[in-house]
C-alpha positions, 0 to 999 in steps of 0.5 A: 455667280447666278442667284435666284433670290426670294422674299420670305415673309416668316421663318416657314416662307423661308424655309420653303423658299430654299426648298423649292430653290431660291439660292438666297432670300431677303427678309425684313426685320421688325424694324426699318423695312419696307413692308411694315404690314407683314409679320417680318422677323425678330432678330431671334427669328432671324438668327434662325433663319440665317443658321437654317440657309448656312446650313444649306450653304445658301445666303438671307439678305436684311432690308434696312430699306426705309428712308430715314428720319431723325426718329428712326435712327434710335437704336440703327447702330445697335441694330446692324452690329447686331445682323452683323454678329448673327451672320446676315451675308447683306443689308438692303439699304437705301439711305446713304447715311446706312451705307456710310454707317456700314463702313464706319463700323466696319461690318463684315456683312454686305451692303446692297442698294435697294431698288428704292433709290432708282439706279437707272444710269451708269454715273449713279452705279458708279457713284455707290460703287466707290462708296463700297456698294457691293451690289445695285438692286436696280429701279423695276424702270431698268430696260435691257438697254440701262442694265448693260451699259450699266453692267459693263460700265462698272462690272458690279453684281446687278440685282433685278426684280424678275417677277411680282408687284409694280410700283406705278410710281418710280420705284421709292419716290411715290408720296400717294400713300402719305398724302392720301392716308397719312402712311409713309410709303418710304417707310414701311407703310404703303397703302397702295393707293395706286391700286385705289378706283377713283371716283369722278361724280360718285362714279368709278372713274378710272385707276392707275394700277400697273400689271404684275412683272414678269420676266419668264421669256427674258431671263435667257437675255438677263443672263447673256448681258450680266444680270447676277441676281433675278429677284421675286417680289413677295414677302407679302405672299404664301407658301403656295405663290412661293413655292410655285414661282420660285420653282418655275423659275429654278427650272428656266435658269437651271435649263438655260445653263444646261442648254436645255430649254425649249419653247415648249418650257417657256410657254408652259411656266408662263401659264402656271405663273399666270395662274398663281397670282390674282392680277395679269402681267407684263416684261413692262420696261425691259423691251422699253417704256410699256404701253397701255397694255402694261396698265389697269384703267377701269375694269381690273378685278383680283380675285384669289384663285383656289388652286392650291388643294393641299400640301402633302405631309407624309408618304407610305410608299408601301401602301402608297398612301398620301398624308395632306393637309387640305387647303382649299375644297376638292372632291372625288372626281377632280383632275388634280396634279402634284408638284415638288422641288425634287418630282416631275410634275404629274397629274392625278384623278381623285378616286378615293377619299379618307378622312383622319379615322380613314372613312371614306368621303366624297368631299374635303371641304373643311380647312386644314383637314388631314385627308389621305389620298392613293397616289401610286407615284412616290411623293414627298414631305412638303410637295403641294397638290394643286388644280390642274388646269392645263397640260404639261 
């Protein structure tokens, strides 16, 4: 089974996960999850998700990731044979008293192990195998080298983050965050002071932040040494970062298996992921431990991009007329391009502008505004409309 699996902050994320490809997502609850700072789903909300991806015969992962507290088991029991009624396919958990509760109650659902308990050796991926693990969310520190021996030590479904934030620390063993601001980064409250500038003398010093993951030009080697899962880091991000990253990757994992994918693919998919997020990225340690490239000292900035222009809302292929929703300023003049889960990418300069009571106008300069554009090539509900930047 090859998976690709995406992080889906609220039921609109997931639902745009699925459209542009990921076979699977994890999701976070409104309690025991790792990312406490997003809007994360009700059990109401994921019941829904879980119909809508069985719908599509595809599959929702729960995080129950935090390492618990005597406080926090209150109400986990109650909790998990409630996932498990909905129909949640696995938790992602990384207390082993979740995984021994799992089995006591006998749940139908999966128990995968979080990235949070840093399997780096065969002897620990044996160790939660007889404990009835059904997959190993590998530590991000894992080279080529651990998740083979790895693999075929214990033959267990191996899940690997392929694309996203770093954590300088090993994954889920930082304590920064609650010596420095009091919040748990065990459990659910990350203040990232990683990414923090340090002063020495009232001076900005230094920092310690690590480049963004990106596994792009690997994924071909992931899949010949075992890897089952190829996992996008994000639940904090947008529909647009999803929607652009799940899609590159879609298409080098659907290329590989088709023998079909060139360096030409590669070198282009690489520039677009690089586009899509605010910080540079690395294959950090799968080739082994990264050197200083891998790392911000001083100098980083993280500015948003403003490429996503608008996401397309209907299509009158008789006028050939585009409904969007603006997103971020365009003009008539721009180079842009269209892109969606089922079109080949295509590039398109804006000619005419018309607001909603179709006048025409130069500029769509006000968020959210419904604008319509005359797009020859046929265009979909849901496809986005973006900068163009660079050739295909």
């Amino acid at each position: 089974m090859i998976e690709l699996l995406a992080p889906a902050g609220d039921l609109e994320k997931l639902k745009f996960a699925f459209l542009y490809g990921a076979d699977a997502v994890y999701i976070g609850g409104q309690n025991y999850s790792l990312r406490a700072n997003a809007k994360n789903f009700s059990l109401l909300d994921i019941e829904k998700g879980v119909s809508f991806a069985h719908s599509l015969n595809k599959k929702v992962y729960v995080t129950v990731n935090i390492i618990f507290h005597d406080e926090d088991i209150i109400g986990l029991e109650e909790y998990l044979k409630k996932l498990d009624d909905i129909g949640v396919d696995a938790i992602i958990v990384s207390d082993l008293y979740v995984v021994k509760l799992a089995k006591i109650l006998k749940l139908n659902l999966e128990v995968h192990l979080s990235t949070q308990s840093s399997v780096l050796n065969e002897n620990a991926a044996l160790f939660y195998k007889k404990l009835g693990v059904k997959r190993l969310v590998l530590a991000r520190e894992a080279s080529k080298d651990d998740i083979k021996k790895i693999k075929e030590t214990t033959g267990v479904d191996l899940e690997c983050f392929v694309h996203g934030a770093m954590c300088t620390s090993f994954s889920g063993r930082c304590v920064l965050s609650n010596v420095v601001t009091n919040r748990d980064a065990n459990r659910g409250g990350c203040a990232q002071v990683c990414r923090f500038t340090f002063l020495c003398d009232e001076e900005p010093c230094f920092s310690m932040t690590s480049k963004d993951l990106n596994m792009i030009e690997n994924i071909e080697e992931m899949l010949k040494i075992g890897v089952n899962s190829f996992k996008v880091e994000g639940r904090m991000r947008g529909i647009y970062y999803i929607a652009t990253v799940i899609l590159s990757y879609r298409r080098i994992i659907d290329k590989i298996l088709s023998h079909t994918l060139t360096d030409k693919d590669k070198e282009y998919y690489l520039k677009v992921l690089n586009r899509c997020a605010n910080r540079e990225s690395k294959p950090q340690f799968f080739d082994g431990v990264p050197d200083k490239s891998g790392q911000y000292f001083l100098g980083r900035q993280e500015v948003s991009n403003q490429d996503f222009l608008g996401l397309v809302l209907d299509y009158d292929e008789i006028n050939k007329i585009v409904k969007l929703e603006q997103r971020n300023y365009f003009k008539v003049g721009d180079e842009v391009e269209f892109f969606g889960p089922n079109m080949e990418t295509f590039s398109y300069k804006i000619h005419t502008i018309e607001n909603e009571l179709h006048e025409k106008i130069e500029i769509a300069n006000h968020p959210n505004m419904i604008v319509y554009l005359k797009v020859d090539k046929s265009l979909k509900k849901f496809d986005m409309m973006r900068l163009k930047w660079f050739d295909k």
